[in-house]
C-alpha positions in Angstrom: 32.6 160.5 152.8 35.4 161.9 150.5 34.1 161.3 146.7 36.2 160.2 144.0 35.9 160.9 140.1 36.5 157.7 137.9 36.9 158.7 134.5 37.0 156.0 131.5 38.9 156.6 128.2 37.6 153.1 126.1 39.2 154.4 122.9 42.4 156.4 122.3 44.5 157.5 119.1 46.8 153.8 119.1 45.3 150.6 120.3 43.6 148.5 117.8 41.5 145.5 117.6 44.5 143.6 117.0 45.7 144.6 120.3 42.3 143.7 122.1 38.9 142.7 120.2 37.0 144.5 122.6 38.3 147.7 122.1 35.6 150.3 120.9 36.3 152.3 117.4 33.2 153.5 115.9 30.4 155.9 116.9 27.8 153.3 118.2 30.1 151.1 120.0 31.9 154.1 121.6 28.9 155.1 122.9 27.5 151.4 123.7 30.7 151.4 125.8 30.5 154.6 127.4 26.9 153.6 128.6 27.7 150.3 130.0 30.3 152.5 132.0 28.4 155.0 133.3 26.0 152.1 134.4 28.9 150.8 136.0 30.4 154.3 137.9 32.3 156.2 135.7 31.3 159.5 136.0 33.2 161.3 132.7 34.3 159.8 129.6 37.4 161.0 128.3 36.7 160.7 124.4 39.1 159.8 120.9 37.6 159.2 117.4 38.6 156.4 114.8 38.6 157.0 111.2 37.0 154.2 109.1 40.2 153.3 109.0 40.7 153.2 112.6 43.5 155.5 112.9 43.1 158.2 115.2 41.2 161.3 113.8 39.8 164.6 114.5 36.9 164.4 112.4 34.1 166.4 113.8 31.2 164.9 112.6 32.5 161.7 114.4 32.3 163.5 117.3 29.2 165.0 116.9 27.8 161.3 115.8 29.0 159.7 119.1 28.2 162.7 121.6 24.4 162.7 120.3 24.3 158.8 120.6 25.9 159.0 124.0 23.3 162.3 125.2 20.3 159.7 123.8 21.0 157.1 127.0 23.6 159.4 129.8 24.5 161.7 131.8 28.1 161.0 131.5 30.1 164.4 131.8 32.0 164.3 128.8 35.4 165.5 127.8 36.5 165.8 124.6 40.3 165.0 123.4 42.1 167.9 121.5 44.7 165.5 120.5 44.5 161.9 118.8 45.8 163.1 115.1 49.1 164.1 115.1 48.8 165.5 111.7 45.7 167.7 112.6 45.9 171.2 112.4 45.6 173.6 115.0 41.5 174.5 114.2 40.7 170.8 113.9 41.9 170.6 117.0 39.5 172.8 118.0 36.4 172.7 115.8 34.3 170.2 117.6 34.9 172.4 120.8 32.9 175.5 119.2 30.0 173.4 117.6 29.4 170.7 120.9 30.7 173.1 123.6 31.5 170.1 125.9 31.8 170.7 129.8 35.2 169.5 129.4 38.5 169.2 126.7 42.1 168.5 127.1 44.9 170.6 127.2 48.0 169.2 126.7 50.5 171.8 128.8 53.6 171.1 126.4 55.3 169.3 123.3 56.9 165.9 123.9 59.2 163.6 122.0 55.9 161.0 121.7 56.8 156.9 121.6 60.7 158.2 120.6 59.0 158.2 117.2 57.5 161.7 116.4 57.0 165.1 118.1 53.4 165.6 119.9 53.6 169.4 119.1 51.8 171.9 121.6 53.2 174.8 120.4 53.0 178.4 122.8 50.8 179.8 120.3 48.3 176.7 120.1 48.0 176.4 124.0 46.9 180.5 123.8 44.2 179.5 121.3 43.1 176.7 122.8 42.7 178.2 126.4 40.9 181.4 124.8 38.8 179.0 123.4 38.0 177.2 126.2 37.3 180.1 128.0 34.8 181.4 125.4 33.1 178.6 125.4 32.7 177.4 129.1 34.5 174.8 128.6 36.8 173.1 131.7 40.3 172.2 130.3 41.6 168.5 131.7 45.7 169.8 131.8 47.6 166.5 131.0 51.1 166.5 132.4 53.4 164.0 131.0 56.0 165.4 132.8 56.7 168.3 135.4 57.5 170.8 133.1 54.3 171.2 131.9 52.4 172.3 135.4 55.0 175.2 135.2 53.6 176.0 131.8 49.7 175.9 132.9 50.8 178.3 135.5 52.0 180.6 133.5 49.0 180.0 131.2 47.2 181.3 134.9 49.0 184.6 135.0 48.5 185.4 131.4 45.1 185.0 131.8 44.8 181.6 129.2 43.6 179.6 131.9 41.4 179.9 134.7 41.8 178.8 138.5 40.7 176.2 140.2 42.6 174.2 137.6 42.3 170.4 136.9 45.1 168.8 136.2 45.4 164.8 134.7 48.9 163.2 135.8 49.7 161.0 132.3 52.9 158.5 134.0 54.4 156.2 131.6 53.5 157.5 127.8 57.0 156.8 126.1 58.6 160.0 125.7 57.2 161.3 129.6 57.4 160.8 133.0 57.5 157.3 134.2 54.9 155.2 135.8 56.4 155.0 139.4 54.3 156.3 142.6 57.3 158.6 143.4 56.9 160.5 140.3 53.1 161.1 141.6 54.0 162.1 144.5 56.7 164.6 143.2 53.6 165.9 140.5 51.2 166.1 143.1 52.7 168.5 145.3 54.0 170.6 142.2 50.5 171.6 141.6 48.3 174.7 143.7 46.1 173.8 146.8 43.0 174.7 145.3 43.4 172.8 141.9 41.9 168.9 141.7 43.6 166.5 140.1 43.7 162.5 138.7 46.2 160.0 137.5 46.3 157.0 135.4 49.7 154.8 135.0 49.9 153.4 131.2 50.2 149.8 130.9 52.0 147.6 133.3 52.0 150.5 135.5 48.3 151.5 135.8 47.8 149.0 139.2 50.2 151.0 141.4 49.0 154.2 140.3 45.6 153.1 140.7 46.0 152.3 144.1 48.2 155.3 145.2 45.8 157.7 143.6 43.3 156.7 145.6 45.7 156.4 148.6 46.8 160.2 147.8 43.4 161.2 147.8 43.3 162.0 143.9 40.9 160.8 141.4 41.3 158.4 139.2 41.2 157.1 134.9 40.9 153.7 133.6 40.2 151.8 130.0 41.5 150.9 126.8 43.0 154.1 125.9 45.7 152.9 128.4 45.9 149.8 129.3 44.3 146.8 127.0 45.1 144.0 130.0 43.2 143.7 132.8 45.5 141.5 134.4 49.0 139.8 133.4 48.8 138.0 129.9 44.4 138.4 130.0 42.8 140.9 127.8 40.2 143.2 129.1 36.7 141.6 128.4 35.4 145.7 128.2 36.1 149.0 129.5 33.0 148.3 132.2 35.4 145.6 133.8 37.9 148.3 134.7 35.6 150.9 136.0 34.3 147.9 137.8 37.7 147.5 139.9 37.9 151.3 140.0 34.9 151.1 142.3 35.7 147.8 144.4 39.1 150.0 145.2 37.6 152.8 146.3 34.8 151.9 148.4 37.9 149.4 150.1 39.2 152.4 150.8 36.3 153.7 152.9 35.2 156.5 150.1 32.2 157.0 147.6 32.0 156.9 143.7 31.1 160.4 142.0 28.2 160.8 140.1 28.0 162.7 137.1 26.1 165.5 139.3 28.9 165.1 141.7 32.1 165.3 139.5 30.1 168.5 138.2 30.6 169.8 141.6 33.4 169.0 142.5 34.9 170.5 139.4 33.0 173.2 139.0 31.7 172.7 135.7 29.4 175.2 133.5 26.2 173.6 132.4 25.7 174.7 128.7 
């Protein structure tokens, strides 16, 4: 049966405690999280660090702090954000990718105008560093696309040599600033991309349902948590991250397919073991 990747993001750069209690900011509950959804099915953990502050930050020995605490009780592939600070400079973007060498990082595949309040800057001379790096280091880049210029961009990252086929590519619908949430727009994405890549889709928000459900429909894999969505239904909270991994796997096994393992998403991606 066809297998599909759920990934879990329980933290991102914005949301706050004020915006759900159960939201996961430090080290140990990051990685609490993470473990209660790998238990349930997620098979990667997309991964943001708080501050002490909570604000979003780049800070490598958070990441270091939470990736040995997560390694302790996994097998969770993870992937690492490169983004989360918008004041963060190109190399702390990229430190904790040298030291950790994750089997997986984002790459954001352009500059936006993010939440109509600031510029989430990927500059043409970042994205060459970044993909060089990734290379280096055996590291498989997660493209985000916020909107369709940005698979245009990858590709050219392809001939240039910056990135490396089969790609993976992350549809983002419904950040402010991006594409919106709507199953067209998917389906428009989708069949921008090349045959051989894989790909997954979250919708932000009220809009992460119907892309749930058409990812799987569309044969994609999918993303669910806090990073994206704090409700897990109209006007009631999310109770944890584990709850919407949960769903993730009632959907799909409705839908006559299997849930990834770790091993599996390996696979099927084609990541390095470090």
């Amino acid at each position: 049966m066809e297998k599909v990747i759920i990934t879990v993001a329980p933290t991102g750069a914005w949301p706050t405690k004020e915006h759900n209690p159960n939201i996961p900011l430090t080290p140990q509950e990051i990685a609490d999280d993470v473990y209660e959804c790998w238990k349930a099915g997620a098979a990667i953990a997309h991964l943001h660090m708080r501050d002490d502050q909570g604000k979003g930050t780049m800070d490598k020995e958070k990441f270091k702090e939470t990736v040995r605490l997560i390694r302790s009780k996994c097998d969770i592939v993870l992937n690492l954000t490169t983004s989360g600070d918008l004041n963060a400079t190109d190399e702390d973007r990229m430190a904790h990718l040298i030291e950790l060498k994750p089997e997986m990082a984002s790459y954001d595949a352009g500059s936006m105008n993010w939440m109509h309040t600031s510029v989430f800057l990927n500059t043409p001379q970042f994205l060459e560093k970044l993909g060089k790096t990734m290379l280096e280091n055996g590291i498989k880049p997660e493209i985000e696309i916020f909107d369709a210029g940005m698979i245009y961009n990858s590709l050219y990252y392809v001939k240039k040599g910056v990135l490396a086929s089969p790609l993976h590519y992350q549809f983002v619908l419904g950040a402010a600033g991006g594409v919106a949430a709507t199953v067209e727009n998917l389906v428009y994405l989708k069949n921008l991309i090349p045959r051989d890549a894989t790909w997954s889709a979250f919708g932000i928000g009220a809009g992460h349902i119907p892309i749930l459900y058409a990812t799987i429909a569309l044969g994609g894999h999918v993303r669910v948590g806090m990073e994206d969505n704090v409700y897990y239904a109209k006007n009631r909270l999310a109770t944890s991250n584990s709850e919407f991994v949960a769903r993730a796997v009632r959907l799909i096994r409705e839908a006559n397919k299997e849930v990834a393992s770790p091993d599996e998403a390996r696979q099927i991606l084609g990541l390095k073991t470090h």
